[in-house]
C-alpha positions as CSV (number, residue, x, y, z in Angstrom):
1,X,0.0,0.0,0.0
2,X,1.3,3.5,-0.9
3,X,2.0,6.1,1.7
4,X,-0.7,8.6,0.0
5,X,-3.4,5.4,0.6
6,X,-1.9,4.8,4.2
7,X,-2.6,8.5,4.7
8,X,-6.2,8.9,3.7
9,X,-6.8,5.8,5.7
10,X,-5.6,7.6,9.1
11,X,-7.2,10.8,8.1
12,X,-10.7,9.2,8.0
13,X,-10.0,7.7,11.3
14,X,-8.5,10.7,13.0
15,X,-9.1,14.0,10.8
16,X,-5.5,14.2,10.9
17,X,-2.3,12.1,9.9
18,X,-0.4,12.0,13.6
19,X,3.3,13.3,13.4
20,X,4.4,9.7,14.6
21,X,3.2,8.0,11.0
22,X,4.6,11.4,9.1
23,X,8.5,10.1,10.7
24,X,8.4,6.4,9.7
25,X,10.0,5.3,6.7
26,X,8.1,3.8,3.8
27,X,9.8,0.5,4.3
28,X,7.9,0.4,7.6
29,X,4.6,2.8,7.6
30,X,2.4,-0.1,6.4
31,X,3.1,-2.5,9.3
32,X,3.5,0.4,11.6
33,X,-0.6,1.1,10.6
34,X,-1.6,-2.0,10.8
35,X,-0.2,-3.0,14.1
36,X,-1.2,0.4,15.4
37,X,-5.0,-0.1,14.7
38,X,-4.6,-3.6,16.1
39,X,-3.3,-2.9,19.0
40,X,-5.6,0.4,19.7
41,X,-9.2,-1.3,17.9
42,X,-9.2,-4.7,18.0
43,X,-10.7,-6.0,21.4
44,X,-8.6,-7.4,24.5
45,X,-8.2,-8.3,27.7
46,X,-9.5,-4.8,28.5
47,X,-12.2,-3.6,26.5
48,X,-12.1,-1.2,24.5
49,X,-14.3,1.5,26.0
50,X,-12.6,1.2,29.5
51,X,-9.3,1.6,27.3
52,X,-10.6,4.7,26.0
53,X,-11.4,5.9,29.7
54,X,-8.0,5.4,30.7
55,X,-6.8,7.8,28.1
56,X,-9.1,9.9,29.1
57,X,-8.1,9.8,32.7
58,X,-4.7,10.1,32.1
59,X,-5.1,13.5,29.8
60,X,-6.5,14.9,32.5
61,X,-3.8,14.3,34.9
62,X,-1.1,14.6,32.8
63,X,-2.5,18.1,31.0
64,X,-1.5,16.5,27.7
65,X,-3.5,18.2,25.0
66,X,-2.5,15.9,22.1
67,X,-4.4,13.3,24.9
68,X,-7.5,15.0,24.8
69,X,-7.7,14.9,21.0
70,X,-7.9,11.0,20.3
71,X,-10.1,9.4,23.1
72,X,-12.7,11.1,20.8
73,X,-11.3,10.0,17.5
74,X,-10.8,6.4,18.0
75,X,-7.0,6.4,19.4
76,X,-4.8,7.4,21.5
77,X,-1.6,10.3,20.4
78,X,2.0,10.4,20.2
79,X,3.8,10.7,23.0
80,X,3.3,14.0,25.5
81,X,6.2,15.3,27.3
């Protein structure tokens, strides 16, 4: 899959192509994608909307604005310092 494909794929997720897939190599931005929306979306020992909770949680201790962005797109961000 192309990076342009990749791309419009994350966009309709998120509204926006986070700076962590913008970095990656093209060798490696396909399985990054995939493993990213299997790890974040696919279902686990925690569920998913107690996973989204957490992130919520933790955006509000941590002040993290890129946080407070993705519980509410389906993900979470890159990291916050």
């Amino acid at each position: 899959m192309k990076r342009e494909e990749i791309y419009k794929q994350i966009k309709e997720m998120f509204g926006v192509v986070p700076v962590m897939f913008t970095t990656l190599p093209d060798s490696s931005l396909e399985m990054e994608w995939q493993l990213f929306k299997r790890v974040q979306f696919d279902e686990g020992p925690i569920p998913n909307k107690y996973r989204e909770l957490i992130g919520v949680a933790i955006s509000a201790v941590t002040k993290c604005p890129l946080l407070r962005l993705f519980p509410y797109g389906g993900g979470q961000a890159e990291r916050c310092d």
